[in-house]
C-alpha positions as CSV (number, residue, x, y, z in Angstrom):
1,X,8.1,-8.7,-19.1
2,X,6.9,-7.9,-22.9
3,X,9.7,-7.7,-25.4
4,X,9.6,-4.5,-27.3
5,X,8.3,-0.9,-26.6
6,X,5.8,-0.3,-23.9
7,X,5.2,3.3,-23.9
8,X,2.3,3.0,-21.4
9,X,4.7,1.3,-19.0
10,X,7.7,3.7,-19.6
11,X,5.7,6.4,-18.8
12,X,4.0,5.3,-15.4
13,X,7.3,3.5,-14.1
14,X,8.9,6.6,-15.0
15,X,6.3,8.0,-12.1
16,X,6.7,5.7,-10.0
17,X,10.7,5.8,-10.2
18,X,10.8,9.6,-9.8
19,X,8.4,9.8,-7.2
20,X,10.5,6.8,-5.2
21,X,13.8,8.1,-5.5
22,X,12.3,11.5,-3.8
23,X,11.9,9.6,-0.9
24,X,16.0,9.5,0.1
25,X,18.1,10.2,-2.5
26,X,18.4,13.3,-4.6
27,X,19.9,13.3,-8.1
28,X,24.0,14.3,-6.9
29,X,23.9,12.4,-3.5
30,X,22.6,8.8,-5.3
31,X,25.1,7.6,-6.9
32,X,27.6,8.4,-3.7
33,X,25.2,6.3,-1.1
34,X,24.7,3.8,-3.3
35,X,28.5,3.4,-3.9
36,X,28.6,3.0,0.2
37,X,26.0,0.8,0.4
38,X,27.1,-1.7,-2.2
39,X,30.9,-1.4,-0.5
40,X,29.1,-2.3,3.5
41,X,27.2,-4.9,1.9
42,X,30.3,-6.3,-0.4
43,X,32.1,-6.9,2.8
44,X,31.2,-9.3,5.7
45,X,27.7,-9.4,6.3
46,X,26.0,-7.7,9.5
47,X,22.6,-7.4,10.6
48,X,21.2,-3.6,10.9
49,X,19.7,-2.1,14.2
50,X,16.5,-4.5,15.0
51,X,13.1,-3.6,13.5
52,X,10.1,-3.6,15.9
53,X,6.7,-3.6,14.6
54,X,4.5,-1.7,18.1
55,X,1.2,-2.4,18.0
56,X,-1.5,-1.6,20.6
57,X,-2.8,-4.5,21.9
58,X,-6.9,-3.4,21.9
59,X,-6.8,-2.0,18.3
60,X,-5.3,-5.1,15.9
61,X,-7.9,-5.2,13.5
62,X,-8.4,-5.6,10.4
63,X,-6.0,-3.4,7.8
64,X,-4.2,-2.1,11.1
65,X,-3.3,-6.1,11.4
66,X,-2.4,-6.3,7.4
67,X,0.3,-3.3,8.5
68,X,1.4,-4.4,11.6
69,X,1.5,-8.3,11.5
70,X,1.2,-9.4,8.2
71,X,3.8,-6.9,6.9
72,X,6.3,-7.7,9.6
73,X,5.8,-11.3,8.8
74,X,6.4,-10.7,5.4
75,X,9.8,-9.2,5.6
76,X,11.3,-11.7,8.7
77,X,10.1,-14.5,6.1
78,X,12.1,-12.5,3.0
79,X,14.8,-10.9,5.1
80,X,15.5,-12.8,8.3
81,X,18.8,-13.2,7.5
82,X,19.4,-9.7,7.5
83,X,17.0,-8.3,9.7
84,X,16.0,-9.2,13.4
85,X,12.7,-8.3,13.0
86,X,10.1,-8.3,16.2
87,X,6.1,-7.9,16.9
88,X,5.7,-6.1,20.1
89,X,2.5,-4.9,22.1
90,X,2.6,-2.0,24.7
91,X,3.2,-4.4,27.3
92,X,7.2,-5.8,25.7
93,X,8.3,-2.8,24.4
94,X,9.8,-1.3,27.4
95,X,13.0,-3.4,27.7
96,X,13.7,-2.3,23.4
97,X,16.7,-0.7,22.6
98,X,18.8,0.6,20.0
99,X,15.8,0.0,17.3
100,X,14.0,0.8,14.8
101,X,10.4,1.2,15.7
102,X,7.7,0.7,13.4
103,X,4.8,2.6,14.7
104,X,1.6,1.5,13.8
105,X,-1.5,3.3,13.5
106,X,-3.2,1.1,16.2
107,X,-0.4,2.2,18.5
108,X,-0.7,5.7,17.8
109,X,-4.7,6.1,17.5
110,X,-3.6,6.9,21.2
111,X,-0.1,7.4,22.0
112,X,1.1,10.6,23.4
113,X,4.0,12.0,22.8
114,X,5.5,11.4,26.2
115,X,5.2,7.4,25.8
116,X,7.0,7.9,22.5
117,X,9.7,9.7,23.8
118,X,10.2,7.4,26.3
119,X,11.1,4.7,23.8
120,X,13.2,7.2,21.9
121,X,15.6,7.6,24.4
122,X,16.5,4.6,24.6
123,X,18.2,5.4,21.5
124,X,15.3,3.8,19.5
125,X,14.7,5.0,16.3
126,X,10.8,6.5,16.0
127,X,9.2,5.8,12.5
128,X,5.4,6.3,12.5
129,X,3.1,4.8,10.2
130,X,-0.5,6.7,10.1
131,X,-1.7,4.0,7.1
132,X,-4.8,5.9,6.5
133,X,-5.4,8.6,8.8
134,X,-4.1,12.0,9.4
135,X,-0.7,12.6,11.3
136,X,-1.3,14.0,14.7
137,X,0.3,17.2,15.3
138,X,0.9,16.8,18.8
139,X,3.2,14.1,18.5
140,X,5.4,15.7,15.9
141,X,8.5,16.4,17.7
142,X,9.3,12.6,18.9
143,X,9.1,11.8,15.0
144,X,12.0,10.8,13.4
145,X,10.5,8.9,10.0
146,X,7.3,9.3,8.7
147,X,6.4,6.0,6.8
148,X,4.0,6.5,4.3
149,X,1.4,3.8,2.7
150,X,1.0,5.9,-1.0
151,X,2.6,8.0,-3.1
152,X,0.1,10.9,-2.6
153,X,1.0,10.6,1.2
154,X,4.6,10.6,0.5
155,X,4.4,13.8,-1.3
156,X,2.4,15.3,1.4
157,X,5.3,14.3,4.1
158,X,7.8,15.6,2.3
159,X,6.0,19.2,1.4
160,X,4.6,19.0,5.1
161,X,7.5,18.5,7.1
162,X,10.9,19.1,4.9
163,X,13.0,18.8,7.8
164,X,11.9,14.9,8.4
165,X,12.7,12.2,6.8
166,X,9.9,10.4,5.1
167,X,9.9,6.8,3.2
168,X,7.2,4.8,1.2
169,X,6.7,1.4,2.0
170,X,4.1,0.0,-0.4
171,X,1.2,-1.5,1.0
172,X,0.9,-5.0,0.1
173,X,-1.9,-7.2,-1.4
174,X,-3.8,-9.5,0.7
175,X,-1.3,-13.0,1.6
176,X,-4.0,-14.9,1.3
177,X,-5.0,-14.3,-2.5
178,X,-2.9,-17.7,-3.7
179,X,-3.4,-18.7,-7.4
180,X,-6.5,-16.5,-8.2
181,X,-7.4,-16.0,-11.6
182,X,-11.0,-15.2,-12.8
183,X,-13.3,-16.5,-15.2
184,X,-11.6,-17.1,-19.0
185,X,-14.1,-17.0,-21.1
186,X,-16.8,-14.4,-20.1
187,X,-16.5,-10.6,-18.0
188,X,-17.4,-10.3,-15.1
189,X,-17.0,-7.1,-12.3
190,X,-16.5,-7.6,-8.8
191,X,-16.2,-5.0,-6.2
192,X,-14.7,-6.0,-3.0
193,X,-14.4,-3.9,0.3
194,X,-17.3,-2.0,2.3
195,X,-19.7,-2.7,0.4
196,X,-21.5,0.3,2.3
197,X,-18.5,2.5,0.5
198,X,-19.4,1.2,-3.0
199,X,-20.9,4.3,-5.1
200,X,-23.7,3.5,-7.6
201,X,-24.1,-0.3,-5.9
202,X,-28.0,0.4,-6.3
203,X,-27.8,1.6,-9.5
204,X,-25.6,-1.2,-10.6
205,X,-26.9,-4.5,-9.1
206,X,-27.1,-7.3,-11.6
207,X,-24.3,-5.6,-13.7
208,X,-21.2,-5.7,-10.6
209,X,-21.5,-8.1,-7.6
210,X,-21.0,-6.5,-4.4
211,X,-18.9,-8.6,-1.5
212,X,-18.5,-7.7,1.6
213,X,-14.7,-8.2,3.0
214,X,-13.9,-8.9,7.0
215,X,-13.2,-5.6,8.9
216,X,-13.5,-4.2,12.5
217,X,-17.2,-5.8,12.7
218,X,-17.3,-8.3,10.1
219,X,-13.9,-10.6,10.8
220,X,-14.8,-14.0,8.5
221,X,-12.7,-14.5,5.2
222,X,-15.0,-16.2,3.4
223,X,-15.0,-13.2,0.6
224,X,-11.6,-15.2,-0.9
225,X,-13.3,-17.9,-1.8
226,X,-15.7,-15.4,-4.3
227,X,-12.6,-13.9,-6.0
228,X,-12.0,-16.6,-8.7
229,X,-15.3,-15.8,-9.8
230,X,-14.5,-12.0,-11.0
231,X,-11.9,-10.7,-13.6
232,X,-12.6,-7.4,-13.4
233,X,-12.7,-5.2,-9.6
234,X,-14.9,-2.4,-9.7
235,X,-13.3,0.4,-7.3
236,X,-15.3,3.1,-7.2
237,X,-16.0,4.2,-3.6
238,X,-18.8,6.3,-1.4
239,X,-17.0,7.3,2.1
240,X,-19.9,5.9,4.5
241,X,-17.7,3.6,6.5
242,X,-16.5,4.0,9.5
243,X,-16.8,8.0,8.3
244,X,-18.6,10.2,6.0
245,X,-15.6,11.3,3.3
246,X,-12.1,11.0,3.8
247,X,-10.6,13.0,6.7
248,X,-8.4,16.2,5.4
249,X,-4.4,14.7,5.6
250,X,-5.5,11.4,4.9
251,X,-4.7,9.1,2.1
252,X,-5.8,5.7,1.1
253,X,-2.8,3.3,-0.1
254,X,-3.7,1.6,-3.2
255,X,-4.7,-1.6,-1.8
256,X,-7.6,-2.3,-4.4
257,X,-4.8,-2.1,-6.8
258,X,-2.7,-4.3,-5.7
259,X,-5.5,-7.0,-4.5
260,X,-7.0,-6.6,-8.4
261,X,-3.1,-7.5,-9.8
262,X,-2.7,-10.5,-7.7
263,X,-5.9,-11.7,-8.9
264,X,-4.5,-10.7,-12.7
265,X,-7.6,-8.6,-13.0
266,X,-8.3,-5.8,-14.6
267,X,-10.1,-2.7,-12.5
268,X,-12.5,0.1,-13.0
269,X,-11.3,2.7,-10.9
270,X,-11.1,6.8,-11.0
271,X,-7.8,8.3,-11.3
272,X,-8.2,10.5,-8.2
273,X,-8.8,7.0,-6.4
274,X,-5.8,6.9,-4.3
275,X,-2.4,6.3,-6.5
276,X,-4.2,4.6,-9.6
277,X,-3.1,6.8,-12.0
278,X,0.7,6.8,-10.7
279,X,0.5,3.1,-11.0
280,X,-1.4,2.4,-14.3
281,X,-0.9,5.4,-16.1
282,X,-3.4,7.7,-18.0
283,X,-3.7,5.3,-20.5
284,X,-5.0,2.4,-18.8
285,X,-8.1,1.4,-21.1
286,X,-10.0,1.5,-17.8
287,X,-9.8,4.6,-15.9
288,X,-12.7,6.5,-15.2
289,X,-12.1,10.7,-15.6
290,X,-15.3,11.2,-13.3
291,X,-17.2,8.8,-10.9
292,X,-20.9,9.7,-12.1
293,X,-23.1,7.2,-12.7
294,X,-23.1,8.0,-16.6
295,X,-19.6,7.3,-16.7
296,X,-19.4,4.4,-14.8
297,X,-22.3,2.9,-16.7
298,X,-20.6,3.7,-20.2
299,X,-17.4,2.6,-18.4
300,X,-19.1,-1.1,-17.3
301,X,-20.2,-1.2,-20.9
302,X,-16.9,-0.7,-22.7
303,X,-15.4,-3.4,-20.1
304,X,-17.4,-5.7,-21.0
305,X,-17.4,-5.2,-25.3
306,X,-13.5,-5.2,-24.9
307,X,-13.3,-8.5,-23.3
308,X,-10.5,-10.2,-24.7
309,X,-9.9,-7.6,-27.2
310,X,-6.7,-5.1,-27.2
311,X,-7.9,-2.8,-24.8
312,X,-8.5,-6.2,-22.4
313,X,-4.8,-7.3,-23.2
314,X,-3.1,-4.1,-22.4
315,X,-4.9,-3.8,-19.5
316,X,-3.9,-7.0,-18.0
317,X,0.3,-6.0,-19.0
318,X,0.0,-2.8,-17.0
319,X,-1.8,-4.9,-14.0
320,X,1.3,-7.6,-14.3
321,X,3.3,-4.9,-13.9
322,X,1.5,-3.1,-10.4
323,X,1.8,-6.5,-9.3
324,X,5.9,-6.7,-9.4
325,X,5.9,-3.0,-8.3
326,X,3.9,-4.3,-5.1
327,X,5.4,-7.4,-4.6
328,X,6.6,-8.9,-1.4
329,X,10.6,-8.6,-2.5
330,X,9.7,-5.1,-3.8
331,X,8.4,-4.1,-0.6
332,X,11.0,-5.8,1.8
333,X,13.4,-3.8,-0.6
334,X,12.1,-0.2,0.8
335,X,11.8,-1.8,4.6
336,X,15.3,-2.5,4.3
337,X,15.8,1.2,2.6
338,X,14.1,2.3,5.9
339,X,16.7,0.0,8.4
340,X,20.1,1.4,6.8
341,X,18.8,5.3,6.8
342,X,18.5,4.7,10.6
343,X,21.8,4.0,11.5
């Protein structure tokens, strides 16, 4: 981290931080709870109530699989010693007991609510995980956690249902992004994703290259091997794919974000888009106000006269930082925040 004042910094972490601690603790009961945890985790150590990622077995695709398998991979690998963390289908989760269940949304595309509260009462604990789609109404009242993937959804939970509790579990960056960093000594703008979601890729071909990531129809991975070729992701998105516009309820994580960081890349992105102006703060030389194609033309320009300039520099300290806020002890941090508020 940079010696010396970073008032950018101060003020998004200071975002961030607020926006965090609203998921448990309030101001007066913090400093009690943390007092208790630190005293139980002074003393011997003892694992928690298990964890069980439920899956549906027909739906693991794609970001559902970065949620469900990826992420509990991630936080056996970080946390094993603490945690006895599972992966369970439909088919294995009818002996579970006395867990915490992390619900995925390819379990609850089509759940209903009386298979849930079958688990619950086996005194299972019943945390559900939308990612990006809308929370279904009908299965409110076997909810006991409602995970969110962003900040914005966070803060929707916790306006929409005050009497539940409601915790923010970062999504993470693609594993697979190992040692990427993009070209030194010229700009150039990648946008990665659907490409059929990309707004402006017409207008803009020859000045961004467009590459097409695996999802539900397109499963190869081949996309990683392009990402040492770009410094800067363009994230500027059309909803096409798989629907016109974002549903109502629905919030996209940040996981252009946090992808760009790991590649220490800088972005073009909106500030609506998602949490990118929680995360880089309105100073971040490279936040677009509007998404037109005049501004994201003017914006493309201005990338690419800055390179390596101030503007470039700054840029890539507020991206280090998005990439410690999202990284993999970061984020096996709030899973275990999750694990001791069920007990």
């Amino acid at each position: 981290m940079m010696a010396g004042p970073q008032p950018w910094r101060t003020a998004a972490s200071a975002r961030i931080q607020d926006a965090g601690h609203r998921v448990k603790w309030s101001a007066k009961s913090a400093p009690a709870e943390a007092h208790e945890w630190w005293r139980r985790s002074s003393s011997t150590p003892q694992k928690s109530r298990p964890l069980v990622w439920l899956y549906r077995s027909t739906l693991q695709k794609s970001g559902l699989f970065m949620r469900g398998e990826q992420l509990s991979t991630m936080v056996r690998r970080h946390a094993g010693d603490r945690l006895d963390v599972s992966y369970l289908d439909e088919s294995t989760i009818g002996s579970v007991k006395d867990s915490v269940i992390f619900t995925t949304r390819s379990f609850l595309a089509d759940a209903n609510a009386d298979e849930l509260n079958a688990i619950r009462r086996r005194n299972n604990v019943i945390c559900v995980d939308y990612l990006d789609w809308p929370a279904r109404p009908e299965l409110h009242q076997v909810v006991d956690v409602y995970i969110a993937s962003s900040i914005k959804q966070m803060e929707f939970y916790r306006s929409k249902y005050p009497k539940k509790k409601v915790h923010h579990i970062t999504h993470h960056a693609d594993p697979e992004i190992r040692g990427v960093r993009g070209p030194a000594s010229f700009c150039n703008i990648g946008y990665f994703g659907e490409v059929a979601n990309a707004k402006h890729r017409m207008e803009l071909q020859g000045f961004v290259g467009f590459v097409q990531t695996n999802n539900s129809e397109y499963g190869r991975r081949d996309w990683l091997h392009m990402l040492p070729h770009y410094n800067v992701h363009y994230s500027v998105r059309d909803w096409t794919f798989p629907t016109r516009g974002p549903k109502p309820g629905a919030f996209k994580p940040f996981t252009k974000g946090f992808n760009a960081a790991r590649c220490r890349a800088n972005m073009i992105v909106p500030a609506g888009e998602s949490d990118a102006e929680y995360y880089l703060g309105s100073d971040y030389p490279y936040l677009l106000r509007d998404d037109s194609l005049e501004s994201v033309r003017s914006m493309v320009e201005l990338v690419k006269d800055s390179f390596r300039g101030p503007d470039w520099f700054n840029g890539l300290e507020i991206m280090a930082e998005l990439r410690r806020t999202s990284s993999p002890a970061k984020i096996v941090q709030e899973v275990e925040t999750l694990v001791r508020d069920c007990e």
